[in-house]
C-alpha positions as CSV (number, residue, x, y, z in Angstrom):
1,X,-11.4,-11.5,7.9
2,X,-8.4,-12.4,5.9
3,X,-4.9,-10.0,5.7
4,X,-1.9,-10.9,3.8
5,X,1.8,-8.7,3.6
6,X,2.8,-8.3,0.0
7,X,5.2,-5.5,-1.5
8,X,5.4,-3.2,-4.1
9,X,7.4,-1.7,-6.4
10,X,8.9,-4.8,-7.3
11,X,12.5,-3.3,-9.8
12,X,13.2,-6.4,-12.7
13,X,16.7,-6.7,-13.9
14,X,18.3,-5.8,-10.8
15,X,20.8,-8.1,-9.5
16,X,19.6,-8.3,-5.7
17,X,16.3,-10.3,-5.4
18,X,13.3,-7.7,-4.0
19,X,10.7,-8.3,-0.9
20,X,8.3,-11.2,-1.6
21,X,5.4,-11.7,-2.5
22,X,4.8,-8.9,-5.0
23,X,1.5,-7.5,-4.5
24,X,0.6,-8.6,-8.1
25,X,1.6,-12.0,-7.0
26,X,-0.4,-11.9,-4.0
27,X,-3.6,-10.6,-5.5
28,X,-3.4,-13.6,-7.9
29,X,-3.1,-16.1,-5.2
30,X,-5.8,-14.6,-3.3
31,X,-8.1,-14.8,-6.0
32,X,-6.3,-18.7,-6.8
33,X,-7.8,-19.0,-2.8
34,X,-11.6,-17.6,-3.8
35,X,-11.6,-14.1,-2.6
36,X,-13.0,-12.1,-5.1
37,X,-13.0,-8.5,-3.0
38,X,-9.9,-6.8,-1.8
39,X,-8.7,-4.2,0.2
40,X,-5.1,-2.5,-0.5
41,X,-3.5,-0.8,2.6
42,X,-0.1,0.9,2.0
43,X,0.6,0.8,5.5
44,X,4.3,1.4,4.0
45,X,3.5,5.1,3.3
46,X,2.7,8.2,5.0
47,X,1.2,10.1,1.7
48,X,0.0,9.4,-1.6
49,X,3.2,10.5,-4.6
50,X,3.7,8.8,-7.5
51,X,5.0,5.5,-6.6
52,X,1.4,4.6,-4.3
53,X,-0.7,6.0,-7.4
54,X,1.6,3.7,-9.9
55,X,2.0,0.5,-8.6
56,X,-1.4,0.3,-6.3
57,X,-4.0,2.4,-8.4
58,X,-2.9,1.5,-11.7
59,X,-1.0,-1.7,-11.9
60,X,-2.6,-3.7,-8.7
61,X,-6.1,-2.6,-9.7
62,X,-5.2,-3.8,-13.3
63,X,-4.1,-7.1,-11.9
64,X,-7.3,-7.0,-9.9
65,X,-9.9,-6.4,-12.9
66,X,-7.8,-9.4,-14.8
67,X,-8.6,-11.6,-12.2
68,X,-12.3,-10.1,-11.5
69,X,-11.7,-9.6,-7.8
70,X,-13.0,-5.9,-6.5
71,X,-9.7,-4.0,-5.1
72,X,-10.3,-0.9,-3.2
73,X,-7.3,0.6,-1.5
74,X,-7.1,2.6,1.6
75,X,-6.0,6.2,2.0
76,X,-2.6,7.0,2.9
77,X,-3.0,8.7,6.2
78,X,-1.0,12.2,5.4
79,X,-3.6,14.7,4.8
80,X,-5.7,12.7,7.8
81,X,-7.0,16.0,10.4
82,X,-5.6,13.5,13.5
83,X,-2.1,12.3,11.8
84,X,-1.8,16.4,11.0
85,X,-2.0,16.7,14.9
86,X,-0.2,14.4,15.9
87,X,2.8,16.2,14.0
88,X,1.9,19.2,15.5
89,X,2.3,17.8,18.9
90,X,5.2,15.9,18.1
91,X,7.2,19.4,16.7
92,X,5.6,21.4,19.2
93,X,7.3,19.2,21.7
94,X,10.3,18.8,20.7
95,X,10.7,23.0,20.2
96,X,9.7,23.1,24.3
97,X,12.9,20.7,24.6
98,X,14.7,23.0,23.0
């Protein structure tokens, strides 16, 4: 098993350069490198909104069917039953604090 960091939500025209690679970027090299199947992991984000469904589910997975490499990506972990508890716990014990 393989993992690299890439970024999204790369702004052009902007005067201050943005987090390398671009995910677009790096799901070309990857497939450059041979890998023709993908997983996406936003490990960025807490929830899906409309930035995730954008640049992940619409332009990465374009990028993706250019190349003809299989991208899946993972789900956010926000409406996950154990993450939802975990906030519980984590308000819950701060209230007790006071």
């Amino acid at each position: 098993m393989d993992y690299r960091l890439a970024y999204q939500s790369q702004t052009h025209g902007t005067p201050r350069p943005w987090l390398q690679p671009d995910i677009n970027d790096a799901i070309r090299q990857v497939h450059a490198e041979g890998y023709r199947d993908i997983i996406i992991a936003p490990i960025g984000f807490l929830c899906d909104h409309i930035e995730v469904l954008y640049d992940l589910d619409v332009e990465a997975q374009h990028t993706a069917t250019a190349c003809g490499v299989t991208c899946v990506r993972a789900k956010t972990v926000g409406t996950h039953p154990a993450f939802l508890a975990m906030l519980s716990e984590l308000i819950a014990a701060r209230v007790r604090q006071g």
